[in-house]
mmCIF file as gemmi writes it, N, C-alpha and C atoms, coordinates in Angstrom:
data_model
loop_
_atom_site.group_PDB
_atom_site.id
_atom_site.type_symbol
_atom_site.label_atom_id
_atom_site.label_alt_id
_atom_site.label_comp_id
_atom_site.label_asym_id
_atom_site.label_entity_id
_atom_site.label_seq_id
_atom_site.pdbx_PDB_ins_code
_atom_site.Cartn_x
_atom_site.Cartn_y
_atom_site.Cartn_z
_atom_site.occupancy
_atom_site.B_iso_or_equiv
_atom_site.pdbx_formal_charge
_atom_site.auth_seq_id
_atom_site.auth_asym_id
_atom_site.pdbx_PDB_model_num
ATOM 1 N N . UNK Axp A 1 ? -27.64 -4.975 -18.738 1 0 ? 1 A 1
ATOM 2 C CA . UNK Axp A 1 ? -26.456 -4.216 -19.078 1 0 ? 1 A 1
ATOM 3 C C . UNK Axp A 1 ? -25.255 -4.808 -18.342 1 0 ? 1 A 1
ATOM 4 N N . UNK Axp A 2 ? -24.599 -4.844 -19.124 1 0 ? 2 A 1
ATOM 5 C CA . UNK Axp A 2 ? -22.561 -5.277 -18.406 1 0 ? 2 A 1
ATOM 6 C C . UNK Axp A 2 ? -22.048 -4.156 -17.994 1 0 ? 2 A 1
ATOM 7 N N . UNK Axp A 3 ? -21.503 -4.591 -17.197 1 0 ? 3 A 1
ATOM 8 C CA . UNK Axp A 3 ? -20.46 -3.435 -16.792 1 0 ? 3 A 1
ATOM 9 C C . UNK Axp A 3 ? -19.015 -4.3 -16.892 1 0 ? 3 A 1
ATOM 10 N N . UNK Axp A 4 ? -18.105 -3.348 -18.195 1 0 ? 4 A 1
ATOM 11 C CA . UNK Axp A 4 ? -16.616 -3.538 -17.92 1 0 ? 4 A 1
ATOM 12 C C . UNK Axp A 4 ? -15.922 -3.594 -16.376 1 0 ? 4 A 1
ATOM 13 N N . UNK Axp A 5 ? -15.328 -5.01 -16.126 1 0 ? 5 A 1
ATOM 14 C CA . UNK Axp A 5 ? -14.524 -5.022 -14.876 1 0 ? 5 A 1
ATOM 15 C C . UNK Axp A 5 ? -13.552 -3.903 -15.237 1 0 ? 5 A 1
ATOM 16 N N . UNK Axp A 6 ? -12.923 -3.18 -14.024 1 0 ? 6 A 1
ATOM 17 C CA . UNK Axp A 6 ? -11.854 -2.131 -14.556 1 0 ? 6 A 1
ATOM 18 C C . UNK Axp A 6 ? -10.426 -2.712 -13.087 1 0 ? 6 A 1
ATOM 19 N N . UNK Axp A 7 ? -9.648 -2.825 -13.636 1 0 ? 7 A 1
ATOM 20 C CA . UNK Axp A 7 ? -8.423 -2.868 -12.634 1 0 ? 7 A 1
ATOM 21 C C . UNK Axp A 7 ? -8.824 -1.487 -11.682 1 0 ? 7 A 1
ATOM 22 N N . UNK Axp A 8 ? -8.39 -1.58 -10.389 1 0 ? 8 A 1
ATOM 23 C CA . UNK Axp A 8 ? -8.625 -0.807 -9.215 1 0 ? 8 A 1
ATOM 24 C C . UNK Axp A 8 ? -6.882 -0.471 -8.458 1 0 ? 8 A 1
ATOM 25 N N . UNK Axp A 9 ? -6.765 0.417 -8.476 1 0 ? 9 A 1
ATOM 26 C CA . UNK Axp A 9 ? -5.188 0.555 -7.722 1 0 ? 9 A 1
ATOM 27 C C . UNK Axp A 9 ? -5.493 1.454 -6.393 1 0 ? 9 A 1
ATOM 28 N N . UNK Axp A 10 ? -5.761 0.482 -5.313 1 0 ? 10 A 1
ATOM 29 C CA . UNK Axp A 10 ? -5.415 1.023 -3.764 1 0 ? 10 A 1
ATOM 30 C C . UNK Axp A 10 ? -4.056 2.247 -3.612 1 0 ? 10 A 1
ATOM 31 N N . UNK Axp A 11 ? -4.472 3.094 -2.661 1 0 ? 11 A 1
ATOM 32 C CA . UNK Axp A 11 ? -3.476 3.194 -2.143 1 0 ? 11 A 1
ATOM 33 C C . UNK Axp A 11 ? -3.276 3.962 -1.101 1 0 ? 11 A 1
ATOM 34 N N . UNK Axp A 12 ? -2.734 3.822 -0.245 1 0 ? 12 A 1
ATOM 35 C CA . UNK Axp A 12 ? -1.849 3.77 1.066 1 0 ? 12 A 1
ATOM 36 C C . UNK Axp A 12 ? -0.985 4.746 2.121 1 0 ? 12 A 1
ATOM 37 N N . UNK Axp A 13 ? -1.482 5.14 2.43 1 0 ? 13 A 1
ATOM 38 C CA . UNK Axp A 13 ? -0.352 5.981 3.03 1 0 ? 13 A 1
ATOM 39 C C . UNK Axp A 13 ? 0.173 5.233 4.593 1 0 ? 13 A 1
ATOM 40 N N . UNK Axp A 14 ? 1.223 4.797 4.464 1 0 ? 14 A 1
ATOM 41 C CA . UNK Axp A 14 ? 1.686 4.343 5.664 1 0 ? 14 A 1
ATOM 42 C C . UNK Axp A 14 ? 2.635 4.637 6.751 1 0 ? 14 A 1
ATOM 43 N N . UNK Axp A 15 ? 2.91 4.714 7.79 1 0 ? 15 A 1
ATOM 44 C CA . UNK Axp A 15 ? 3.358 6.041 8.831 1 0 ? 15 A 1
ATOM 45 C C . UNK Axp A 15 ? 3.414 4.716 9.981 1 0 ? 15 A 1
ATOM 46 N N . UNK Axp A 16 ? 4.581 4.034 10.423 1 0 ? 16 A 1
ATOM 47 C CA . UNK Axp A 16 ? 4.959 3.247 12.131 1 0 ? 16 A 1
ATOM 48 C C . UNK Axp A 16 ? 3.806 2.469 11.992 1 0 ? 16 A 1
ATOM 49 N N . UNK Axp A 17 ? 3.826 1.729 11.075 1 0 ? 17 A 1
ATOM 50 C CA . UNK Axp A 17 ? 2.584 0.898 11.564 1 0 ? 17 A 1
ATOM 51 C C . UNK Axp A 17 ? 2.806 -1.114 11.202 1 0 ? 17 A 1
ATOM 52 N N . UNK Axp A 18 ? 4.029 -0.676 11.273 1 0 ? 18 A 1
ATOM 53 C CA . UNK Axp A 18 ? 4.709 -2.48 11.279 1 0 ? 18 A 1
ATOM 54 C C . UNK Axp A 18 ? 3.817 -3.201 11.921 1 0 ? 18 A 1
ATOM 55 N N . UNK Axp A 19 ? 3.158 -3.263 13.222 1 0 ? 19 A 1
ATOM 56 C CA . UNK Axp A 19 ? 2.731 -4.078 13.516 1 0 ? 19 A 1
ATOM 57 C C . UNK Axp A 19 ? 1.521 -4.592 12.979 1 0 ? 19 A 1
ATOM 58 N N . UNK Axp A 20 ? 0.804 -3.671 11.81 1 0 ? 20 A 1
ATOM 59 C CA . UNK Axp A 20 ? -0.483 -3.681 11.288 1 0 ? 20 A 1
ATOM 60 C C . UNK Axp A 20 ? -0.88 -3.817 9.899 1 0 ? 20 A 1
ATOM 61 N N . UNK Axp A 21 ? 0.673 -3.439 9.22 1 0 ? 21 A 1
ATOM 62 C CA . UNK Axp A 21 ? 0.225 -3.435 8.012 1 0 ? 21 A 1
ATOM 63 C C . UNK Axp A 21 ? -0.37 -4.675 6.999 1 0 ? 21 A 1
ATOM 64 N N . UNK Axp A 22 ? 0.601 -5.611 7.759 1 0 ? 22 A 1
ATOM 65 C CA . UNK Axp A 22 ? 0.38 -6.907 7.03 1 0 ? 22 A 1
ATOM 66 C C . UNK Axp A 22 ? -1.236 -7.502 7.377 1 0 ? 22 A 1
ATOM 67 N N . UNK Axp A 23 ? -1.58 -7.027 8.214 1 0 ? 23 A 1
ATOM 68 C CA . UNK Axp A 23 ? -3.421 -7.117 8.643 1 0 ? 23 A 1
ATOM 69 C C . UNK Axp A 23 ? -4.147 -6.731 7.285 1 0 ? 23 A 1
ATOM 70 N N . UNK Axp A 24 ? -3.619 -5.002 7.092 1 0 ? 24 A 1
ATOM 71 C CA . UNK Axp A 24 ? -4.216 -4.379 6.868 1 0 ? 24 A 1
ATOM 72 C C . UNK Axp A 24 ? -4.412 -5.052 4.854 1 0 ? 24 A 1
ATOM 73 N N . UNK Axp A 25 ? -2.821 -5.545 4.598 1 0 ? 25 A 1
ATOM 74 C CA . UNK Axp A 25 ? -2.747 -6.277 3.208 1 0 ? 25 A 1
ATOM 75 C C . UNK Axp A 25 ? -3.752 -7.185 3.114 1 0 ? 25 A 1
ATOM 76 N N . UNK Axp A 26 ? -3.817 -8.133 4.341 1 0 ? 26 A 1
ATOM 77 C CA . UNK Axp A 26 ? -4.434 -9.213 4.109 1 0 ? 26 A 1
ATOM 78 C C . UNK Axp A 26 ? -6.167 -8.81 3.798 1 0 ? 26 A 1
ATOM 79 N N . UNK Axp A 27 ? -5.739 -8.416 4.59 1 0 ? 27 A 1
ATOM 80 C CA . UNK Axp A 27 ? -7.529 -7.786 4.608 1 0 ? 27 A 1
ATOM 81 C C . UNK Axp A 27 ? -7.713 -7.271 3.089 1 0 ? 27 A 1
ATOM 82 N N . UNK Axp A 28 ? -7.119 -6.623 2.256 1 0 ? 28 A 1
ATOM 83 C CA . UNK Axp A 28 ? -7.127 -6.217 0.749 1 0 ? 28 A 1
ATOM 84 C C . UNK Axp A 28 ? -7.21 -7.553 -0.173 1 0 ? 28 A 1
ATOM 85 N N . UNK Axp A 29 ? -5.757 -8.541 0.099 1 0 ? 29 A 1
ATOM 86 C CA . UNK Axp A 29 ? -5.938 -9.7 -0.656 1 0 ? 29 A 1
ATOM 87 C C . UNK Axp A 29 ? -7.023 -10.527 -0.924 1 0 ? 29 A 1
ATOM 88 N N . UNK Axp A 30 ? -8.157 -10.388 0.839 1 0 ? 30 A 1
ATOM 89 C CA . UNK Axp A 30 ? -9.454 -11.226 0.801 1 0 ? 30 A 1
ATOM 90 C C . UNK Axp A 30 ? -10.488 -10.757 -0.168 1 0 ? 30 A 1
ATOM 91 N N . UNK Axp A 31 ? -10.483 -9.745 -0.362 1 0 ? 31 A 1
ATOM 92 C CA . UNK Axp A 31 ? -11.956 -9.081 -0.832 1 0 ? 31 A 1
ATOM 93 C C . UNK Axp A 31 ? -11.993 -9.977 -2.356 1 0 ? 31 A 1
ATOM 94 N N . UNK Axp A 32 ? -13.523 -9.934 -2.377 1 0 ? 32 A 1
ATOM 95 C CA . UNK Axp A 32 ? -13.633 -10.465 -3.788 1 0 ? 32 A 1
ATOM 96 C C . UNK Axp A 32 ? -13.197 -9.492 -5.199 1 0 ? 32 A 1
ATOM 97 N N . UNK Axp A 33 ? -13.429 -8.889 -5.247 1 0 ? 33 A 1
ATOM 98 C CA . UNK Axp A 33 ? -12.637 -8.474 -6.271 1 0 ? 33 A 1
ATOM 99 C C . UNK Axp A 33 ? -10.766 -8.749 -6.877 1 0 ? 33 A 1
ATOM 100 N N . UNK Axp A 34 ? -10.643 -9.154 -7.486 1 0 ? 34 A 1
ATOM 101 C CA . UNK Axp A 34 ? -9.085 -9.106 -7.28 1 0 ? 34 A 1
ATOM 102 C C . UNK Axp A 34 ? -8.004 -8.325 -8.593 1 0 ? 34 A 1
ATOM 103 N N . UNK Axp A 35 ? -8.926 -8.02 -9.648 1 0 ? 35 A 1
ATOM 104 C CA . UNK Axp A 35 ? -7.905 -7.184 -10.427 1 0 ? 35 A 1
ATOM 105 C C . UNK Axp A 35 ? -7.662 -5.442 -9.611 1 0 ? 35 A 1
ATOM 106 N N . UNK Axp A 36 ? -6.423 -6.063 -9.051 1 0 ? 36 A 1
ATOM 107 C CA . UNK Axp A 36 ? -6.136 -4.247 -8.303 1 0 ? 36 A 1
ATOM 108 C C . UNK Axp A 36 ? -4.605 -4.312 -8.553 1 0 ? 36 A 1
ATOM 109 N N . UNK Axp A 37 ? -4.126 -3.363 -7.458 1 0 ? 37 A 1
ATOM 110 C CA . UNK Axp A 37 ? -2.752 -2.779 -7.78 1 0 ? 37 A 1
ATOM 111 C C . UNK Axp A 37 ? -3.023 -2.215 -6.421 1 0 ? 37 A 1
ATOM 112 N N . UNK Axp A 38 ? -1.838 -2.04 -5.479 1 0 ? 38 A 1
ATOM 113 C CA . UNK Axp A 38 ? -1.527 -1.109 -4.601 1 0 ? 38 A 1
ATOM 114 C C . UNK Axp A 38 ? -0.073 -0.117 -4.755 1 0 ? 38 A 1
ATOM 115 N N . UNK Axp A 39 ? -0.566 0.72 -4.634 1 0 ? 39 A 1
ATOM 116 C CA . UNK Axp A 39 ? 0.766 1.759 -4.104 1 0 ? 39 A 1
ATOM 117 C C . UNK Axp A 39 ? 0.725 2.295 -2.415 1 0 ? 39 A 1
ATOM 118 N N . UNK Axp A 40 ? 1.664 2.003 -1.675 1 0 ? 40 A 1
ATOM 119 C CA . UNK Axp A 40 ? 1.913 2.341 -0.52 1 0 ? 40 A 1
ATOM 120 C C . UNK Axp A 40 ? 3.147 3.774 -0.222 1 0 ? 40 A 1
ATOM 121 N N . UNK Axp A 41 ? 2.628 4.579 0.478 1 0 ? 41 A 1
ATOM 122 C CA . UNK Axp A 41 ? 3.849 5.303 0.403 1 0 ? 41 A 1
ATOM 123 C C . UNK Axp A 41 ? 3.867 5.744 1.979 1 0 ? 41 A 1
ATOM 124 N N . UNK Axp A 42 ? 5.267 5.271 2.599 1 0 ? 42 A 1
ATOM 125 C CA . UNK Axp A 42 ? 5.727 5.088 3.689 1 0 ? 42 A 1
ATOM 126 C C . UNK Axp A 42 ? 6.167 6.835 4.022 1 0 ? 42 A 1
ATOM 127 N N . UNK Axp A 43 ? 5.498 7.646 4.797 1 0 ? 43 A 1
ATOM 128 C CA . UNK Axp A 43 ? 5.506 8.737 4.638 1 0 ? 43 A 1
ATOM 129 C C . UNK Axp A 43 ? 6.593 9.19 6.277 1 0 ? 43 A 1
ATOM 130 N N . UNK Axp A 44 ? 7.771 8.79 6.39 1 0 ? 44 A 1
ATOM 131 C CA . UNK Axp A 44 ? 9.191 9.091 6.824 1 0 ? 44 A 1
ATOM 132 C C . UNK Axp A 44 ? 8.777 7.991 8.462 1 0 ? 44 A 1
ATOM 133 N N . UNK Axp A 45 ? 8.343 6.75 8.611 1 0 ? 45 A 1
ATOM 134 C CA . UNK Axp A 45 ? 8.462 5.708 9.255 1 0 ? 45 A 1
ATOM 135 C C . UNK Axp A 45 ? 9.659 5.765 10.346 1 0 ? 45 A 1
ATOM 136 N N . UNK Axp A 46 ? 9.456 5.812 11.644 1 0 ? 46 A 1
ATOM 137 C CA . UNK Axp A 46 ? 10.361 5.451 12.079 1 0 ? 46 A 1
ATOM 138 C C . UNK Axp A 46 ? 11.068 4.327 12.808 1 0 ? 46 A 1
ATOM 139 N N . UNK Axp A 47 ? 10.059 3.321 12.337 1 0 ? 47 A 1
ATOM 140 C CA . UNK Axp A 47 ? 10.091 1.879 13.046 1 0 ? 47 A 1
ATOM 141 C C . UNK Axp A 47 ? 10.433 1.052 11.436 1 0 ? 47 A 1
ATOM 142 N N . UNK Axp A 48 ? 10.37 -0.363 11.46 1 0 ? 48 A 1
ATOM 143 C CA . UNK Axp A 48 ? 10.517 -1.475 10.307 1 0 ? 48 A 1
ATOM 144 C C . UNK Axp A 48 ? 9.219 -1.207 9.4 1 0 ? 48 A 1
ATOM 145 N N . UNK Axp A 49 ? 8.671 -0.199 9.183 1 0 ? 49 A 1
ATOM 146 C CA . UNK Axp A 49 ? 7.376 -0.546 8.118 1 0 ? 49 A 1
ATOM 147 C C . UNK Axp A 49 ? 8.095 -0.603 6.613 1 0 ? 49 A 1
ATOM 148 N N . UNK Axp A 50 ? 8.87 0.073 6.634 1 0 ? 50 A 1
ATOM 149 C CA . UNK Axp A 50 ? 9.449 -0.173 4.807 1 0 ? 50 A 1
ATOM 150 C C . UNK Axp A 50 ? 9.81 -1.762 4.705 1 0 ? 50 A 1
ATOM 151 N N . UNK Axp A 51 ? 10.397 -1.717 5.942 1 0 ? 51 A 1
ATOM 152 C CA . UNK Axp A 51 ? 10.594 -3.529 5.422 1 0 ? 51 A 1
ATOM 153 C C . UNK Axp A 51 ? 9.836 -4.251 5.845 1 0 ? 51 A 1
ATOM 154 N N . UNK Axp A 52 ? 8.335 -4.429 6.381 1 0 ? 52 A 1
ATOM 155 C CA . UNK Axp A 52 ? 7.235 -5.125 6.14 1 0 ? 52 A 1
ATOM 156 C C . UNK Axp A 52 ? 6.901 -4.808 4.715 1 0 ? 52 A 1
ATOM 157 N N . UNK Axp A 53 ? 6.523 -4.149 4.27 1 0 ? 53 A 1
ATOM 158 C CA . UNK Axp A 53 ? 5.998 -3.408 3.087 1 0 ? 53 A 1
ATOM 159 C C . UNK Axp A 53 ? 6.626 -4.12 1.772 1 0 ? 53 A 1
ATOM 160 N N . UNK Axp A 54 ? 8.28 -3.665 1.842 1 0 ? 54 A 1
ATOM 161 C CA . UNK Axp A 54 ? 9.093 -4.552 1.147 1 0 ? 54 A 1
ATOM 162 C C . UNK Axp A 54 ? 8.971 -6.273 1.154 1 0 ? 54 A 1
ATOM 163 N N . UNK Axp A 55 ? 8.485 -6.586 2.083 1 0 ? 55 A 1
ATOM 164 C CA . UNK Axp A 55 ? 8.375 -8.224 2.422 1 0 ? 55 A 1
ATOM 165 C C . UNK Axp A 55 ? 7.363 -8.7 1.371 1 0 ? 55 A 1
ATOM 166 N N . UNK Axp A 56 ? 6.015 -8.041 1.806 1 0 ? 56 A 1
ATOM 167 C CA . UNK Axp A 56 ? 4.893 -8.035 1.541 1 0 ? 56 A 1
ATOM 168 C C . UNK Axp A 56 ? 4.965 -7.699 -0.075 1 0 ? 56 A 1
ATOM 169 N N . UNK Axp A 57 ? 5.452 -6.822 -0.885 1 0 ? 57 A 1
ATOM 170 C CA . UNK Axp A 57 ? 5.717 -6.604 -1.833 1 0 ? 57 A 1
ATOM 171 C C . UNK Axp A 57 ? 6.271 -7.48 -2.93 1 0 ? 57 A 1
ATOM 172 N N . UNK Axp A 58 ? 7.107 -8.279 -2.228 1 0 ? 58 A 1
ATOM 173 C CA . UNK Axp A 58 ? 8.099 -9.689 -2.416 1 0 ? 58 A 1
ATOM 174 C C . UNK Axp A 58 ? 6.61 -10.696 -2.695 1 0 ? 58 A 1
ATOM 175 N N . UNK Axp A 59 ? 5.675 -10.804 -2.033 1 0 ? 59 A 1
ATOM 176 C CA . UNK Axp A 59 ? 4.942 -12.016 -1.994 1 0 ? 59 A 1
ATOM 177 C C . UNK Axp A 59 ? 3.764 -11.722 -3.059 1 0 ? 59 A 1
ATOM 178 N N . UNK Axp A 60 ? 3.619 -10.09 -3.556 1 0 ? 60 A 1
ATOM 179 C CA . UNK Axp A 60 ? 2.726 -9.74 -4.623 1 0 ? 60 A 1
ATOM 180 C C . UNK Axp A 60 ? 3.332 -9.082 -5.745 1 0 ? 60 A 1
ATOM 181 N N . UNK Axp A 61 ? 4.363 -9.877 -6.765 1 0 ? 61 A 1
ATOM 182 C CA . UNK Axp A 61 ? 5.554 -9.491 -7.734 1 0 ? 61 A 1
ATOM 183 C C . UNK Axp A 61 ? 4.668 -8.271 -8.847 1 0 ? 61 A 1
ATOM 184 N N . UNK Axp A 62 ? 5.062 -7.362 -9.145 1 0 ? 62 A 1
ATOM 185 C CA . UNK Axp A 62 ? 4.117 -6.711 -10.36 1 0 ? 62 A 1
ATOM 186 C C . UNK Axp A 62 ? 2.585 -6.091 -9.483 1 0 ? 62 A 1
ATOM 187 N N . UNK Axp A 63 ? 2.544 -5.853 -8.48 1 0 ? 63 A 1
ATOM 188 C CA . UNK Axp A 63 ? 1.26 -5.576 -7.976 1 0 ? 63 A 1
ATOM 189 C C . UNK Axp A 63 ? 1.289 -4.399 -6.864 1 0 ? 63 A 1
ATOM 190 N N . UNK Axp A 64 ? 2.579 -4.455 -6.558 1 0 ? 64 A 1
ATOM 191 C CA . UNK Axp A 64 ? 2.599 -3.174 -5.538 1 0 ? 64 A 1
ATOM 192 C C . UNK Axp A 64 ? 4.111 -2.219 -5.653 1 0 ? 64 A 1
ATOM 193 N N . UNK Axp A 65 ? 3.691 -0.831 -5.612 1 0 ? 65 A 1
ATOM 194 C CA . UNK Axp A 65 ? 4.681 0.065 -5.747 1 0 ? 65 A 1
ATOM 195 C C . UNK Axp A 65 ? 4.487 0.824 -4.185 1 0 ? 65 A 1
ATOM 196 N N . UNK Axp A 66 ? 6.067 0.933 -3.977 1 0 ? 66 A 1
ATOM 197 C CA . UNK Axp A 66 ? 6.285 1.327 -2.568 1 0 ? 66 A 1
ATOM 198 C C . UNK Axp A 66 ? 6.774 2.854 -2.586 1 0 ? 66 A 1
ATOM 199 N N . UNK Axp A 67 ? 6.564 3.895 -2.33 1 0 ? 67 A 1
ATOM 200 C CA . UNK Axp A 67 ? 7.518 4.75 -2.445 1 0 ? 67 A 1
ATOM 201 C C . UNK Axp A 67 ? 7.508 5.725 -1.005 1 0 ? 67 A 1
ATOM 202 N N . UNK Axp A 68 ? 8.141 6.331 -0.811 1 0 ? 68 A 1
ATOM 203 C CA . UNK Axp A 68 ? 8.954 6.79 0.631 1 0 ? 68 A 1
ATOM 204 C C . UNK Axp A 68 ? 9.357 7.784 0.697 1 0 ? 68 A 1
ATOM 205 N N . UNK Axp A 69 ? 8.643 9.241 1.494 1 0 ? 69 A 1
ATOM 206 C CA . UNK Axp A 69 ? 8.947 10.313 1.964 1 0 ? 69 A 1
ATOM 207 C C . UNK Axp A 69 ? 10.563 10.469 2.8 1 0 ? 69 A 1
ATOM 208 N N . UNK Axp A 70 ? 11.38 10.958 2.472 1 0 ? 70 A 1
ATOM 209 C CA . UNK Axp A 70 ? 12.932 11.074 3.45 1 0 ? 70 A 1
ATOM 210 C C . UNK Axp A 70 ? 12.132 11.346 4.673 1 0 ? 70 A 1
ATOM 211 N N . UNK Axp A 71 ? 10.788 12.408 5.203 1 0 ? 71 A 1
ATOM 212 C CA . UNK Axp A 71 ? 10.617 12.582 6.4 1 0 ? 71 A 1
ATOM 213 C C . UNK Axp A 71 ? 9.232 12.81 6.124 1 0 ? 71 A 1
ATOM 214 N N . UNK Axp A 72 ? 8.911 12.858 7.595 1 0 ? 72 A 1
ATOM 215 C CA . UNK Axp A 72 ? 7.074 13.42 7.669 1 0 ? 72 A 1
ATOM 216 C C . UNK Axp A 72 ? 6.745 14.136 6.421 1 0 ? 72 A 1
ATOM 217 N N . UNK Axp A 73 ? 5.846 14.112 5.756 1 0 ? 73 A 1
ATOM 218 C CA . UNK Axp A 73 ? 5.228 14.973 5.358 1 0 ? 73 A 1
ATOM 219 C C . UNK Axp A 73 ? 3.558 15.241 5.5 1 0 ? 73 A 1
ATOM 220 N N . UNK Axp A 74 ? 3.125 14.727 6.023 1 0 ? 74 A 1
ATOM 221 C CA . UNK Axp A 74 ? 1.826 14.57 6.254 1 0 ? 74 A 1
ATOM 222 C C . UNK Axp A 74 ? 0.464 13.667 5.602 1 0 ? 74 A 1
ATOM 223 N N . UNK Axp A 75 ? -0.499 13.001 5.716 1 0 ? 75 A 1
ATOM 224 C CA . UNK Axp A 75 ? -1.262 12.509 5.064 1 0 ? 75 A 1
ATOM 225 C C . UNK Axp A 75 ? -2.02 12.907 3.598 1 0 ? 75 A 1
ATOM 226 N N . UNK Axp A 76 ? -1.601 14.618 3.692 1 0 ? 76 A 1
ATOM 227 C CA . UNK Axp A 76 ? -2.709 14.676 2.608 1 0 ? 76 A 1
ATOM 228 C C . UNK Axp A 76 ? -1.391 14.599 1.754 1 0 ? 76 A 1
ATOM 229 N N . UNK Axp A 77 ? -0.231 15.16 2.135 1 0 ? 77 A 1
ATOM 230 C CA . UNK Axp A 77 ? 1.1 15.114 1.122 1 0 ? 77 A 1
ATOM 231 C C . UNK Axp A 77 ? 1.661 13.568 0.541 1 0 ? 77 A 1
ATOM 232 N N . UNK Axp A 78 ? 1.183 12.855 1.318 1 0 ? 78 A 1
ATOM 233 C CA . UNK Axp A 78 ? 1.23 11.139 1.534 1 0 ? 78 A 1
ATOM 234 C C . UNK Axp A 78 ? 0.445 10.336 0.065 1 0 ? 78 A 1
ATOM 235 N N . UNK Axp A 79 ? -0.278 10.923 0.543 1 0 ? 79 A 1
ATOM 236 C CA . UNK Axp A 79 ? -2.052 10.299 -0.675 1 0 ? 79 A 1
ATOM 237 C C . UNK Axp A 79 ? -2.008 10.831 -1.601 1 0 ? 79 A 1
ATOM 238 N N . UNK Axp A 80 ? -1.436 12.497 -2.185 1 0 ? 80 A 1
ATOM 239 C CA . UNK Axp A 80 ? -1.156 13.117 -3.154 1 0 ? 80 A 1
ATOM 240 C C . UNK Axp A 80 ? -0.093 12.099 -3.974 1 0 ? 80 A 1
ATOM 241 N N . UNK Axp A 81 ? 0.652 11.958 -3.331 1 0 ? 81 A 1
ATOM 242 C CA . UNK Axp A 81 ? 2.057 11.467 -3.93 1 0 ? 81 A 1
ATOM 243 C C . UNK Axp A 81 ? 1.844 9.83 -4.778 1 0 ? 81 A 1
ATOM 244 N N . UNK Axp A 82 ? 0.869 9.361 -4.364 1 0 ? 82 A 1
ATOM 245 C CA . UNK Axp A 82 ? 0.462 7.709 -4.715 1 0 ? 82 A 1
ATOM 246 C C . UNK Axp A 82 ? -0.05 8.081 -6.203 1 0 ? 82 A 1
């Protein structure tokens, strides 16, 4: 029996974590699988993570959607929102 490959869309909730995220991409880009999609949503950051994110976004055109809480809202409000 086959199984249909199916596109996979990650996603993200991200909160001050500039120094990690781009780890955390890379680590996604490696895996064997590769038809995916990420959505990240920067849930009110108070350090540079939107603009890692944005960088990173730049280097995967058509593959990742960023979107951004004005302030905290929490993880489960974070992951809902993707």
């Amino acid at each position: 029996m086959e199984f249909e490959k199916k596109k996979v869309t990650v996603i993200m909730g991200i909160y001050n974590c500039q120094d990690t995220l781009e780890e955390a991409i890379d680590s996604l880009i490696a895996q064997t699988y590769v038809d995916w999609n990420l959505i990240m949503c920067d849930d009110g950051s108070k350090d540079d993570t939107v603009t890692v994110a944005k960088k990173i976004a730049e280097k995967l055109p058509g593959r990742v959607l960023i979107l951004q809480n004005k302030q905290n809202k929490g993880l489960n409000y974070t992951l809902n929102r993707c």
